[in-house]
C-alpha positions as a Python dict, from the first residue, in 0.01 Angstrom:
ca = {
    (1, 'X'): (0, 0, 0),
    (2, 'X'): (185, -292, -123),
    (3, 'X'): (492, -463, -7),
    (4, 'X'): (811, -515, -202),
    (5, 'X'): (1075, -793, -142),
    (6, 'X'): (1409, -874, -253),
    (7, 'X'): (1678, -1123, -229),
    (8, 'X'): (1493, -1393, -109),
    (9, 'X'): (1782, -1617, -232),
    (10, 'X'): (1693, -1980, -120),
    (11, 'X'): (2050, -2155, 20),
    (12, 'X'): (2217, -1764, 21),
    (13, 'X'): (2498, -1859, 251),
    (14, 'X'): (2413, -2156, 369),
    (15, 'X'): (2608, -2494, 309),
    (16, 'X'): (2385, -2803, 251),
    (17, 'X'): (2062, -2682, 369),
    (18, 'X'): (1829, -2375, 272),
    (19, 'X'): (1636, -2382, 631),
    (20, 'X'): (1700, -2033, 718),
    (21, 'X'): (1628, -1890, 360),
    (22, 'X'): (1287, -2146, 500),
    (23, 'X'): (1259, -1978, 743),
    (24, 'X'): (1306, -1567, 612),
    (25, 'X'): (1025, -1633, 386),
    (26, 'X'): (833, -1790, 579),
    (27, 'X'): (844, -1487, 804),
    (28, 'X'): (756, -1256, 502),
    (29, 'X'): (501, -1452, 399),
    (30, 'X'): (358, -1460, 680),
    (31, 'X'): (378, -1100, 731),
    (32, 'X'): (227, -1023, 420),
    (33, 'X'): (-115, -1238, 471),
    (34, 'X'): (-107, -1051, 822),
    (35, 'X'): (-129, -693, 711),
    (36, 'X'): (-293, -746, 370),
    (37, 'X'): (-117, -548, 87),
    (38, 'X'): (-260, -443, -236),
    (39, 'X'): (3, -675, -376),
    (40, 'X'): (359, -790, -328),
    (41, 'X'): (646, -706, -605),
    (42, 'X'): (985, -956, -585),
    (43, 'X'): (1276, -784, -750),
    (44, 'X'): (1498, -1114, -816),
    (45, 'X'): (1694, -1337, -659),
    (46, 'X'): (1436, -1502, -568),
    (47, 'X'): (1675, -1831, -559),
    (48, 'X'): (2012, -1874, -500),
    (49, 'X'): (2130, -2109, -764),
    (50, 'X'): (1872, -2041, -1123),
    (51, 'X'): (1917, -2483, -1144),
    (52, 'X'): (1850, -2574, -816),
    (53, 'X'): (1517, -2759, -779),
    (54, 'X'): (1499, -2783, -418),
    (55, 'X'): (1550, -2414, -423),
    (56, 'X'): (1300, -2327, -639),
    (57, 'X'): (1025, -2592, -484),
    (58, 'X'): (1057, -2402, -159),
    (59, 'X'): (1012, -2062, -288),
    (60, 'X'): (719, -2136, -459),
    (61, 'X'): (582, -2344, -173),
    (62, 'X'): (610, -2124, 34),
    (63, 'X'): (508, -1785, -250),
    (64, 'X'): (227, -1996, -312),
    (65, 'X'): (113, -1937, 86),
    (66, 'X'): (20, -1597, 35),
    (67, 'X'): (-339, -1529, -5),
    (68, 'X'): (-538, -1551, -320),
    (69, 'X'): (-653, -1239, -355),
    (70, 'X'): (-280, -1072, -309),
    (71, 'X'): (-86, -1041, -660),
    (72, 'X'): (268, -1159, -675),
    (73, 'X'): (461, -984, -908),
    (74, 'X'): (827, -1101, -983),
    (75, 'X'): (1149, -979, -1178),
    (76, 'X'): (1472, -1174, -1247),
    (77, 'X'): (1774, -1095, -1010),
    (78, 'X'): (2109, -1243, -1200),
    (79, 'X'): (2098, -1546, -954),
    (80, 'X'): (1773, -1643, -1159),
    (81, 'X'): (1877, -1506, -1499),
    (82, 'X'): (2236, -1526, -1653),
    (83, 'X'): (2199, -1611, -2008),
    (84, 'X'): (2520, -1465, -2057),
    (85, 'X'): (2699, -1701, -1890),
    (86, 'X'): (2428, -1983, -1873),
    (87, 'X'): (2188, -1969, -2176),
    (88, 'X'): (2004, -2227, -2008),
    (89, 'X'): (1863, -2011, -1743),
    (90, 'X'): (1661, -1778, -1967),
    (91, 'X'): (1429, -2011, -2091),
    (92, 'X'): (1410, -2193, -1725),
    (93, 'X'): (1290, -1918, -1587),
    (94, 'X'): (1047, -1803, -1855),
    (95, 'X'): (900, -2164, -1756),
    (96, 'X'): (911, -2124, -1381),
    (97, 'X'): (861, -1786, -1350),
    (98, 'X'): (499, -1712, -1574),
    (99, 'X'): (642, -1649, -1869),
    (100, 'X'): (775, -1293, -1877),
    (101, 'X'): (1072, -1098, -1766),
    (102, 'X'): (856, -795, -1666),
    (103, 'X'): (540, -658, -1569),
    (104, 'X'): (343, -311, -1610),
    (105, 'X'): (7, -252, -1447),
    (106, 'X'): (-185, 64, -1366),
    (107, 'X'): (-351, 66, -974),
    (108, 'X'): (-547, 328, -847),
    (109, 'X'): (-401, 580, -1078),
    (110, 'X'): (-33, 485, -1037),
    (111, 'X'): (168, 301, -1313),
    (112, 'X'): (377, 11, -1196),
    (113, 'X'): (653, -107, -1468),
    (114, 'X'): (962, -395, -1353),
    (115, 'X'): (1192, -453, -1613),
    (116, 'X'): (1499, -724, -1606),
    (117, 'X'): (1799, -556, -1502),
    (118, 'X'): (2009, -843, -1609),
    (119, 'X'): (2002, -761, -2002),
    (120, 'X'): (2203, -427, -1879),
    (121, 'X'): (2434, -591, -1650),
    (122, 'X'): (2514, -832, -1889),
    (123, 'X'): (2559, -563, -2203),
    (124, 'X'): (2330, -778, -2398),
    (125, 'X'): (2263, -471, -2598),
    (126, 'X'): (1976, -583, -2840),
    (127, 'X'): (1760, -738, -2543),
    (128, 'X'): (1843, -399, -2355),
    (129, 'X'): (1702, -212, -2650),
    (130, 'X'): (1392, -378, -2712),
    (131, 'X'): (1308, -390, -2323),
    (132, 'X'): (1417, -13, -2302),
    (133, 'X'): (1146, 24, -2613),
    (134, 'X'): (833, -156, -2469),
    (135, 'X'): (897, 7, -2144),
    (136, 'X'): (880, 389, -2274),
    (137, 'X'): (609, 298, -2458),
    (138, 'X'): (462, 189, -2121),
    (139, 'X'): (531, 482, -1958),
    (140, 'X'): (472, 754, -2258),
    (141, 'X'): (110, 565, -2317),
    (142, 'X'): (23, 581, -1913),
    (143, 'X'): (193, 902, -1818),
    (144, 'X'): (-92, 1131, -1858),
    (145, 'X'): (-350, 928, -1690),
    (146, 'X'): (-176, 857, -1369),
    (147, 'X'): (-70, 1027, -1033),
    (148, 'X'): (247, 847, -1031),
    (149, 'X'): (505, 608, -1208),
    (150, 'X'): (733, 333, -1019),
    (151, 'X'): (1001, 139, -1174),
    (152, 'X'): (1108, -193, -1062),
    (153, 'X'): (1430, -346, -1144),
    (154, 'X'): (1685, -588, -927),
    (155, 'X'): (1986, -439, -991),
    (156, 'X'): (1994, -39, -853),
    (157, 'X'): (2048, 221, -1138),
    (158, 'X'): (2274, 388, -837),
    (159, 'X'): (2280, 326, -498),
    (160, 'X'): (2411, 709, -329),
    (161, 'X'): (2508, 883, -566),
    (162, 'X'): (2495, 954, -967),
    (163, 'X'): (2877, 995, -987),
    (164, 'X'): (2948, 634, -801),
    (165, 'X'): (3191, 447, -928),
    (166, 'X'): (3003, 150, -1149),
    (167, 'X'): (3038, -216, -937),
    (168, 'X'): (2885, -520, -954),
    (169, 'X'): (2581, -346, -758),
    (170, 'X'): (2476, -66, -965),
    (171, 'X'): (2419, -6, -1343),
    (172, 'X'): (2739, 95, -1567),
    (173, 'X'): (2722, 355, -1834),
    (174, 'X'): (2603, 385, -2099),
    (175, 'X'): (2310, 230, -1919),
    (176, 'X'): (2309, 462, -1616),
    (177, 'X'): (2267, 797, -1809),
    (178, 'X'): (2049, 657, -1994),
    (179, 'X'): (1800, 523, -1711),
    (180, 'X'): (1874, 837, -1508),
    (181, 'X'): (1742, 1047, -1804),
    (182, 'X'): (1453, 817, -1875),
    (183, 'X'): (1385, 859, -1485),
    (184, 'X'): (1380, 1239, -1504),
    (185, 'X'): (1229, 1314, -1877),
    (186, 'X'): (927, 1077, -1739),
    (187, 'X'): (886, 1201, -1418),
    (188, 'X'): (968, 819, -1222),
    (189, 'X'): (870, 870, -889),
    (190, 'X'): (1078, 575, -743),
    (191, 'X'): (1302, 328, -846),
    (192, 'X'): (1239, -9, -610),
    (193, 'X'): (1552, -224, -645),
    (194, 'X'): (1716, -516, -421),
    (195, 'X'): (2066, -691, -504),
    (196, 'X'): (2253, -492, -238),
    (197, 'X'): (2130, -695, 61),
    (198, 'X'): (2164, -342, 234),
    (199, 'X'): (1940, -62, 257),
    (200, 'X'): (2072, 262, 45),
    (201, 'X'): (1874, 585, -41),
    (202, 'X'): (1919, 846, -266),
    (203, 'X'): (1709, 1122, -476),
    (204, 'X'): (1835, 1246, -743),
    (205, 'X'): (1654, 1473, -1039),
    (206, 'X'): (1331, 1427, -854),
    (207, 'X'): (1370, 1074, -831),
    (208, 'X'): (1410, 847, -531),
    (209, 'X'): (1649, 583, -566),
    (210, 'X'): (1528, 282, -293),
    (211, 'X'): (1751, 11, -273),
    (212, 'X'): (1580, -290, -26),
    (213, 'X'): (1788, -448, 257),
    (214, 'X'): (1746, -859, 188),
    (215, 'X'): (1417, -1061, 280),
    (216, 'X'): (1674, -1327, 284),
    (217, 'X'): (2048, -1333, 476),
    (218, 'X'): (2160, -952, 448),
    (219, 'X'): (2536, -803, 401),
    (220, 'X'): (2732, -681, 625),
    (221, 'X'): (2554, -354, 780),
    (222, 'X'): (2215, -504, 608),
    (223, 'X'): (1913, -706, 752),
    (224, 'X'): (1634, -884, 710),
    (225, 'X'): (1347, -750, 633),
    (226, 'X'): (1055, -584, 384),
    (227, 'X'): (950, -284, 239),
    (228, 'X'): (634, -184, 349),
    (229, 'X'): (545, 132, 41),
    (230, 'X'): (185, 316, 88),
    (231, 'X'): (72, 567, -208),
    (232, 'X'): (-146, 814, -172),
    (233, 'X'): (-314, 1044, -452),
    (234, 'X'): (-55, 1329, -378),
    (235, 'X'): (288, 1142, -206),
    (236, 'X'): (442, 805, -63),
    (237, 'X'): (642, 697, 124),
    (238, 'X'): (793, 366, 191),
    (239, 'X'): (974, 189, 524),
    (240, 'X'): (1194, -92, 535),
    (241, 'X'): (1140, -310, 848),
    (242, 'X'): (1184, -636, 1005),
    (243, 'X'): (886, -872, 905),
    (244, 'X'): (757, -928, 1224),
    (245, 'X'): (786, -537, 1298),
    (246, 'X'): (553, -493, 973),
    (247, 'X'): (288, -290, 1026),
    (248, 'X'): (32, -175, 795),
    (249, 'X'): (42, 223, 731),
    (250, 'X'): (-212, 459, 782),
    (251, 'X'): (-345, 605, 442),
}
């Protein structure tokens, strides 16, 4: 199993202090040294404010709690990444952040694949193309050899439905055809994204579409909490909770 979190968003509403974004990671982190995952995916927003160095010092602090031996994978949420509007932010976060915009990894016969969801909010149509490239080459050159394929991406490709109206919290067309294709043609499993700071579900095309409540302050109906996702050679299935509620599933 591994455990996915979202929206930790350091100083997310908060004026002059970040102590209870402190304080909501702490509690993940925590959680996740307590039940052990395989390893722990952030889907952006990971700070609140992409310039803020007391921001980013506490994240990592505080990231760099978990144990050794648990990977920490990371994507950009458009609180970390806005080149659009910033062009300053890209390469800050290349230098905070490891270097990359993405990840894809094959576990125990599963494919794992995040991608930056901010190119395709932002139309930035030639960094859109050559991420939507390298990741079906991913995918195409894994797809035979594993049980099953999960995309990560902050922003959700949809969050109920595939005829939603297109808002600041879900992927506008072209884009969304095109990802909702990609997600059937391939066979995606899941799609893991965060941005909403409330929990949505969908399936669509054989796909489940998970958006994550917050790990840091939630939205209106939302809360705080993790997703807790065990795979097993055949299914999975995935639970948002509280972090102190965390528990590790039987598999």
């Amino acid at each position: 199993f591994f455990i996915q979190l979202t929206d930790t968003q350091m100083g997310f509403r908060e004026t002059g202090t970040i102590e209870k974004s402190v304080g909501f990671l702490t509690e993940s982190v925590d959680a996740i040294n307590r039940l052990h995952p395989a390893f722990v995916v952030v889907t952006g927003d990971m700070l609140n404010h992409w310039n803020s160095e007391e921001e980013l010092s506490a994240y990592k602090g505080l990231i760099e709690k978990i144990d050794k031996d648990i990977p920490v994978y990371e994507i950009p949420g458009n609180h970390d990444f806005r080149p659009g509007k910033e062009p300053e932010s890209a390469p800050a976060y290349f230098e905070h952040f490891g270097g990359t915009d993405r990840f894809s990894f094959v576990y125990n016969k599963s494919l794992f694949v995040g991608i930056n969801s901010c190119y395709i909010k932002d139309d930035d149509v030639e960094k859109e193309a050559e991420q939507y490239s390298w990741l079906v080459n991913e995918i195409a050159g894994n797809k035979e050899a594993v049980n099953h394929i999960f995309l990560f991406t902050h922003c959700s490709i949809i969050k109920e439905s595939p005829d939603e109206e297109a808002d600041y919290f879900s992927f506008q067309e072209p884009y969304r055809s095109k990802y909702l294709k990609l997600c059937k043609d391939y066979g995606i499993d899941a799609v893991f994204s965060g941005h909403f700071h409330r929990k949505r579900f969908v399936e669509y095309d054989g796909t489940q579409f998970v958006t994550c409540t917050a790990s840091g302050a939630p939205l209106e109906e939302g809360f705080t909490g993790i997703n807790v996702v065990a795979v097993r050679p055949d299914s999975f299935s995935w639970e948002m909770v509280p972090q102190a509620e965390a528990t590790a599933p039987a598999l």
